[in-house]
N, C-alpha and C positions, 0 to 999 in steps of 0.2 A: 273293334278294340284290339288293340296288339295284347299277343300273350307275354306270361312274364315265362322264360328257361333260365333256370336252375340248373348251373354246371360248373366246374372250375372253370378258374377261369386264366388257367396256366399250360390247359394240355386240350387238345381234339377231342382226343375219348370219344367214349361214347354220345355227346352233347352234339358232336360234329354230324351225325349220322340226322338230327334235329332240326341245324342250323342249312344242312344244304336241302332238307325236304323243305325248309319253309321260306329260303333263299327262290330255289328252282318253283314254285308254285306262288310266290308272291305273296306269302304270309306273313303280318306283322307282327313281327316279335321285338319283346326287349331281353336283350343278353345280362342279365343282371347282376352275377358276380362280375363281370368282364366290365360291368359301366362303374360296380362298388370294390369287391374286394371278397375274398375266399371266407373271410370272418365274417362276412353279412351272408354265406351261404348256409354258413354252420347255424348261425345263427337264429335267419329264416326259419332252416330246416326245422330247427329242435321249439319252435315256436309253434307251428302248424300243431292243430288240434285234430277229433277225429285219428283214421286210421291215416300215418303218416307214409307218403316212400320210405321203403329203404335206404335210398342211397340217389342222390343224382345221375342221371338227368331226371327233374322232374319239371312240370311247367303247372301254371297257375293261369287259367281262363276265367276269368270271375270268380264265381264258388265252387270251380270245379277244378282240385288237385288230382294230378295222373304220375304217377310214376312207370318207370320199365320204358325203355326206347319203343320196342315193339309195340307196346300199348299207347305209346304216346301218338306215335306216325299214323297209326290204325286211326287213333279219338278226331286227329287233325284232317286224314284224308275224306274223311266221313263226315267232318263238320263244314268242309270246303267243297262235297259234292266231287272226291278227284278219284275216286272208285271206277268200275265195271258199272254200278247200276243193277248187278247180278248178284245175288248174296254169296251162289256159290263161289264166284271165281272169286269176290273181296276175301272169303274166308282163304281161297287159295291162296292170295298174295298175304295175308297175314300168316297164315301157315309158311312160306320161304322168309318172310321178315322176324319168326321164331327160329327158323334153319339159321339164317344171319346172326342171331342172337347166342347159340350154340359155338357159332365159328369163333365169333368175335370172344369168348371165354376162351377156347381153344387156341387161339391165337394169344391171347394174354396168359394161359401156361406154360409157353414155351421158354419165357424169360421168367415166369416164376411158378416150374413145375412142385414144388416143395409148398410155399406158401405166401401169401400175397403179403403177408407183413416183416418179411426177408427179403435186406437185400439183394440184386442178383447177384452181386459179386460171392453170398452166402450161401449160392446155389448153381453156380457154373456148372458144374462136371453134371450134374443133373439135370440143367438145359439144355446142354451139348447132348447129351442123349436125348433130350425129349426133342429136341429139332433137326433130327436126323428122322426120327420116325412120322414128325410131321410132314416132315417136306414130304418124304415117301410114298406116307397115307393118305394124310387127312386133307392136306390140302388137293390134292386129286380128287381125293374123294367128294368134297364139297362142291368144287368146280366144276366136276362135270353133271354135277345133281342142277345146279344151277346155272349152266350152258345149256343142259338137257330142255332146262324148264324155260329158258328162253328162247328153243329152238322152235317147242311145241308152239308159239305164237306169234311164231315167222318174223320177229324182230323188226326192230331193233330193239326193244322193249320190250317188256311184259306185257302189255295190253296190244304188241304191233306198234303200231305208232304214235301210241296213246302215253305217256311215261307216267310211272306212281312213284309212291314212296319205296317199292324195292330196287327198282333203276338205280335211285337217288345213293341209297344203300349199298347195295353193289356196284358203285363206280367207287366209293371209300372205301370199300374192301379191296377192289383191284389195286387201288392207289398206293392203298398201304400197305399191300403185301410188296409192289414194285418198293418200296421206301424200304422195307423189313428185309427182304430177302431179293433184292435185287439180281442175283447171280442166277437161283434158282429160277427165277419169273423169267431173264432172259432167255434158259437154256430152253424152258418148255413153250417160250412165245409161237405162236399160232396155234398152240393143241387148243384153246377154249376160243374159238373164233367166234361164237357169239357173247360171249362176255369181255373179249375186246375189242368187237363191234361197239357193245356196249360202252366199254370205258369211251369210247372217242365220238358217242352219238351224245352223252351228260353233258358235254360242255357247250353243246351246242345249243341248249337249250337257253334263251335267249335272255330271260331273267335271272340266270346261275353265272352266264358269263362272266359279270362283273364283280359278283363275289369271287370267284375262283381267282379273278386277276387282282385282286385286291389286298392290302395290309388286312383286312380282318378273318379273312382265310389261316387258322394257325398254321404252322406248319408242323409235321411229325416232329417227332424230338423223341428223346429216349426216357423219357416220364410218363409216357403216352400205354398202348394198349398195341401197337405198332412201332418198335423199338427197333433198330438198326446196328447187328452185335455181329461183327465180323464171323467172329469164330461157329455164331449159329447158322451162316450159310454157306458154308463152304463144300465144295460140290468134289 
């Protein structure tokens, strides 16, 4: 039975992170605001009984509502058998798909270090600072935690050459950090060689191919959580 995801159906977001786990491992899903409209999500949402999500992505499997990305990718790789088999190491990959979860925030305050119901344009001079210190910090910092952790299992994957839901993950994080910051990600190409191992082993994977080449692949845009603002990358 395909599941129903729950996400606008105007921007990648975080829904994207859903769409290529269940794309690349052959999961049937239906994109539901994307087939109706952003009013049937609202909608949906504030209908759901019980303890509801927060916020999209959420997905709907029978009678079993999940919200939170990371919780989501975890309920789906576990329902489809695409795990280790090992409890500790599934907890391991869910522990880095919570690291992803941290970044992916982080990467959305850099366009709105102030407040997320503030234009950017109501908050420029305070972006421009905060992605300066990203560039510097965090994004290194992240990168090499998660090079590191791809390194420990000889790659090209996380599991070797087994792919999961953080592969899937972290080929949308490389993506959209090249789409966000494109100048910065040039200058430092080759320092993370195994997570751009990575970016270029995900497309390869033989069921993702065709979505990736496809009209229903969004593309970034500046509504997104990966936003492309000149003045934020300038080196």
């Amino acid at each position: 039975m395909s599941i129903e995801l729950w996400y606008w159906p105007q921007i990648p977001g975080r829904g994207e992170f859903v769409r290529l786990f269940c794309e690349a491992f052959g999961v049937e899903y239906t994109d539901m605001a994307r087939e109706q409209n952003a009013d049937a999500l609202v909608e949906h949402m504030h209908g759901l009984e019980g303890i509801r999500p927060f916020a999209p992505p959420y997905i709907v499997d029978d009678e079993v509502v999940i919200g939170q990305t990371a919780l989501i990718l975890q309920y789906l790789s576990d329902k489809e058998g695409l795990g280790s088999g090992e409890m500790e190491v599934d907890l391991q990959l869910f522990q880095l798909q919570l690291d992803i979860a941290d970044f992916v925030e982080e990467v959305h305050s850099v366009h709105h270090p102030v407040s997320s119901g503030l234009y950017y344009a109501d908050q420029m001079d305070a972006a421009f600072d905060k992605a300066q210190h990203f560039r510097a910090d965090r994004i290194p910092k992240y990168l090499i935690h998660f090079d590191n952790a791809l390194a420990a299992r000889g790659g090209p994957f996380m599991l070797g050459q087994q792919p999961t839901h953080v592969d899937t993950s972290l080929f949308h994080i490389m993506e959209g950090l090249d789409y966000a910051f494109p100048n910065y990600m040039k200058q430092m190409q080759g320092t993370w060689v195994n997570l751009e191992g990575l970016q270029g082993a995900v497309p390869d994977i033989e069921s993702l191919a065709d979505y990736l080449a496809s009209e229903n692949r969004m593309e970034f845009n500046e509504d997104g959580i990966f936003r492309h603002y000149e003045e934020l990358d300038e080196q």
